[in-house]
N, C-alpha and C positions, 0 to 999 in steps of 0.2 A: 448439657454440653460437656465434652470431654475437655480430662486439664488441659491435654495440648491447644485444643481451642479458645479456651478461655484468653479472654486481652486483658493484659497486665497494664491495663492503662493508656490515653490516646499519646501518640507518640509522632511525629512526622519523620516517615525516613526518607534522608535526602538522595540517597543512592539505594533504585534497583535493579537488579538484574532479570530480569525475566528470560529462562530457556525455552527457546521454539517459538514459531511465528508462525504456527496456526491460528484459527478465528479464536480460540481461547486465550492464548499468550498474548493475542493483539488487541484485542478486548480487554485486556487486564491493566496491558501496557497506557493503551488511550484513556482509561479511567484514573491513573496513576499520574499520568503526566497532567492532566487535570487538574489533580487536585495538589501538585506541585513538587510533584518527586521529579529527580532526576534517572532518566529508564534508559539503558541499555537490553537490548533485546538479541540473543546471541539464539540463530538456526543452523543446524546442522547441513542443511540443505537451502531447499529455496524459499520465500516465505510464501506461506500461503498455498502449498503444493501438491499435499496431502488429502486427506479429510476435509477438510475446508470446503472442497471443489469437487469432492465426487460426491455430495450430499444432495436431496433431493431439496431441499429448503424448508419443508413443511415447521411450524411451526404450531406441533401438536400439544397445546398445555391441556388438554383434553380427551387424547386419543385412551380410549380405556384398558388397554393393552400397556399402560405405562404403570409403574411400581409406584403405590400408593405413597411413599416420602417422597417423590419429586413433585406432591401438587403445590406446594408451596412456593416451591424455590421456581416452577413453570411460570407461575404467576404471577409472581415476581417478571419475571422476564418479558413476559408477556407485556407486561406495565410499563416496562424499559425498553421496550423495541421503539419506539415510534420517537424517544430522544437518543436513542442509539444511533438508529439512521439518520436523523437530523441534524447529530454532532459530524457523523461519517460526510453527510453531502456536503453541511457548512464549509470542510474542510479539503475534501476534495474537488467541489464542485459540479460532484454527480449524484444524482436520486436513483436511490434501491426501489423501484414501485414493489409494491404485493402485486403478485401473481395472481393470485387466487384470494378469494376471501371466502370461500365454503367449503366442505369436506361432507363425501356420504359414506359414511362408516358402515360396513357391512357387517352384520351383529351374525355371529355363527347361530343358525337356529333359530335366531330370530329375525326382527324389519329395519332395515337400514335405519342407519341414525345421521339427520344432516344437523354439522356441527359448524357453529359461528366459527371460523379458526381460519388464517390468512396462510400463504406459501411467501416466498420468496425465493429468485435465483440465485445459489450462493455465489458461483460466478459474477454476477456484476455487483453484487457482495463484494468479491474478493477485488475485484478490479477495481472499485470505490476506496475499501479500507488500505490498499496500498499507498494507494495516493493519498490517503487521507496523513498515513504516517509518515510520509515523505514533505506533509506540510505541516510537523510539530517537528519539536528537539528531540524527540526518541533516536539514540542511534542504533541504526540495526546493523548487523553482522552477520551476512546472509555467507553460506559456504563456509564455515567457521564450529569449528571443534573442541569442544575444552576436555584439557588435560588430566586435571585433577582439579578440586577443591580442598582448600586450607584453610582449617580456622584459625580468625585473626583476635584479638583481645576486643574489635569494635563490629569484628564480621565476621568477613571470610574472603582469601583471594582466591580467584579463579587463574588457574593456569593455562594459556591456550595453547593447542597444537604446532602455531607459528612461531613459538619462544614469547610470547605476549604476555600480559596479567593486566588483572582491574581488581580493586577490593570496590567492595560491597557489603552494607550491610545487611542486605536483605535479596535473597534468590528467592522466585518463584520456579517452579519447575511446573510446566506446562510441556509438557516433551511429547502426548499422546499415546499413538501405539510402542513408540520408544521408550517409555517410562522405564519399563524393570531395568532395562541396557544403560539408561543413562542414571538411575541411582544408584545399580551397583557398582556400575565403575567410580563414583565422580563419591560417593558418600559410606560404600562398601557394602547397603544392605537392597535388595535388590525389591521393589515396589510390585503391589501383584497388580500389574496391568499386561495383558495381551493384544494380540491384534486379531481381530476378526475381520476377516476378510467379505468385504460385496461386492456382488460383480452387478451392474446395472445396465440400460440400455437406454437411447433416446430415437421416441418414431416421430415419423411428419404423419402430424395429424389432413385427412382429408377435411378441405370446407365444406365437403357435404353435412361432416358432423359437427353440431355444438358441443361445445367439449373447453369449460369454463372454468370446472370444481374439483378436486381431487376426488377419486376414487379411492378406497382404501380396506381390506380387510385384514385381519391379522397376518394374512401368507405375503400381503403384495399391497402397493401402491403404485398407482398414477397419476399422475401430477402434471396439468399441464403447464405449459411456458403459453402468457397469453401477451407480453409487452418483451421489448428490445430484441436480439439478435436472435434468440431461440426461440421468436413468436413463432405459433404454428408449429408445434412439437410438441411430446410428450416424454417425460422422464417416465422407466419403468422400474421398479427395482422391489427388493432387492434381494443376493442371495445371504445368505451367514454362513460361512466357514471359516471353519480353525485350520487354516494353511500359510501360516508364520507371518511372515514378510511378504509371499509370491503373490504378486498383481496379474496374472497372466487373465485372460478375457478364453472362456470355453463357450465355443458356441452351441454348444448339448446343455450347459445352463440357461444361456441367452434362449435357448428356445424354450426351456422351463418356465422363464419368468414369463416371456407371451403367452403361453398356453393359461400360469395362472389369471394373468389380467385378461385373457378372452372369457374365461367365468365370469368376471363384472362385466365389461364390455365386448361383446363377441365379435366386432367388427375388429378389433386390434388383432386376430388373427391371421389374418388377412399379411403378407409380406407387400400387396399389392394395393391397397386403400392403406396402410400402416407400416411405409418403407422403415427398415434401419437410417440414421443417421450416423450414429458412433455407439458405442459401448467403451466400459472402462470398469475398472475393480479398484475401491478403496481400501484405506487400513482402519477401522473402529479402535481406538481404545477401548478394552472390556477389560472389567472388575469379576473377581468369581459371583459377585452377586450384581451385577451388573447395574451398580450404582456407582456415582462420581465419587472420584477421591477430592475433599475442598477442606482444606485445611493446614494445622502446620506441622511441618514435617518433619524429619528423624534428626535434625542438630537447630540450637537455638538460629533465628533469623532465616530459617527454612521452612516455605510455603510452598504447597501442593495443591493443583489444579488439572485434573485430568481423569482418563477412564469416563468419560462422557457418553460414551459408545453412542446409538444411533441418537443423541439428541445434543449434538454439540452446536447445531447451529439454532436450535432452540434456547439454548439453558446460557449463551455466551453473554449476553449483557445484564442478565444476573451473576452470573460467577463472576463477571469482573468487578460490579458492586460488594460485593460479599467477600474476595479475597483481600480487594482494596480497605475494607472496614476491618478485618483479620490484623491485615499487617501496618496497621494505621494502629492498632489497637484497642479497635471498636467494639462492640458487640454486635454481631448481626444479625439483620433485621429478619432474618427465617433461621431456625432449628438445623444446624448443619450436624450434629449426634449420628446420625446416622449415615453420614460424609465423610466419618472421620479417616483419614489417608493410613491411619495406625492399626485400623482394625483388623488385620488382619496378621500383626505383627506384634508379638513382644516384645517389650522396651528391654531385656537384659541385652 
């Protein structure tokens, strides 16, 4: 474990701030207020509006295409999904079913691998843990901008765009593909996360086909919606590009990703058994080595969570254990070393 990781002892901080209210910052958030902090949650936008909601759900702690240090921390997660959503319905008084509980992994070269491993819609995800936070003391602060950060002798105040302020002992920075923007304005040094862009698609499956399990190979996934509004569809995704910020939806990619998924399933070629429903383009946080940043960050009382890229709606109920145990002053219970938010930056 690196120094900055290291906890200098259990500590209970009564104020914190968590930036962004994606499934990361909200996951972090609901762990915290848990276990008795008091959480303000400040979005620059809307919560929940981002990445959140253009993810497929998959819930891959075993997809072999993932970088051998997230088996732990997956596992983790894995372990924590079923009181994750259990705290989320308690509270909102909505159930997230699983989608799916199989996956056939297509081995390049070699025989499909069918893998125990559940999906989820993040959408009724998102639609649950809204209202879940709307039934704790968490205050959020949706359309809401900070100024600058100041350190204080017990924190740090944040200054807002409205002439506003709150000190804080403790920030988390959950910001996503905004990461680098928002540390180097708010803290001067600017965090290596980017945005990766995917563009995705969802079809209406024909009931001619059973169509129950995730398809999956390293180019593409299929995923189907088997319970609530999106029963009888298929998520198809997804592309990767490095094109900043822009969301724009190309339908010369949209037709790439069908063509790849007609190689697993040939009938999805089809525009006509396999209409379009919607398409849409996410932002990924991505790290140059495309591992999470989980840890504490570039001034005392600063925690970092993000850089998640394609497995943020996997890895969110472990990261919110594990940052909550960070900034509690815990040790946590998986190897975050090769997490560390610094690595890629020297401290002079």
């Amino acid at each position: 474990m690196s120094p900055q990781n290291c906890p200098t002892g259990p500590r209970s901080p009564r104020d914190v701030v968590v930036l962004g209210a994606g499934l990361i910052g909200l996951a972090a958030a609901l762990e915290m207020v848990d276990r008795g902090a008091s959480v303000t949650v400040i979005e620059r936008g809307r919560i929940l509006a981002s990445a959140s909601t253009a993810a497929a759900g998959m819930l891959a702690a075993d997809d072999p295409c993932n970088h051998a240090s997230l088996r732990d921390l997956s596992r983790l997660s894995i372990q924590r999904y079923p009181k994750f959503l259990h705290r989320i319905e308690h509270l909102s008084g909505s159930a997230i079913p699983f989608q799916t509980q199989t996956t056939l992994q297509y081995m390049a070269g070699g025989p499909a691998l069918r893998l125990d491993e559940n999906s989820i819609d993040p959408r009724q995800l998102a639609t649950a843990l809204s209202a879940a936070i709307q039934a704790t003391t968490i205050h959020l602060l949706e359309n809401t901008r900070v100024a600058s950060i100041e350190a204080e002798t017990s924190g740090s105040k944040l200054r807002l765009e409205d002439g506003s302020s709150l000190s804080t002992g403790t920030i988390l920075f959950a910001t996503g593909a905004w990461t680098a923007e928002a540390s180097n304005a708010l803290v001067g040094k600017p965090l290596s996360v980017s945005p990766r862009k995917g563009q995705m698609l969802r079809v209406r499956i024909s009931p001619s086909h059973s169509f129950q399990e995730v398809h999956r190979s390293e180019r593409i996934y299929i995923v189907p919606r088997t319970q609530g509004p999106q029963a009888g569809t298929a998520v198809i995704g997804a592309t990767v590009e490095e094109a900043g910020f822009d969301t724009t939806v190309c339908g010369r990619d949209l037709d790439g990703l069908r063509a790849l998924a007609a190689v697993l399933l040939p009938w999805l070629s089809s525009a006509e058994e396999a209409p379009m429903v919607e398409s849409w383009a996410g932002l990924r946080p991505a790290t140059p080595d495309l591992l999470p940043m989980l840890g504490a960050g570039l001034r005392a009382g600063h925690f970092i969570a993000t850089g998640h890229y394609r497995n943020g709606i996997l890895l969110a109920p472990a990261t919110a254990v594990v940052m909550a145990d960070l900034i509690e002053g815990k040790p946590p219970t998986v190897n975050l070393s090769a997490f560390s938010p610094l690595r890629f930056h020297s401290e002079s």
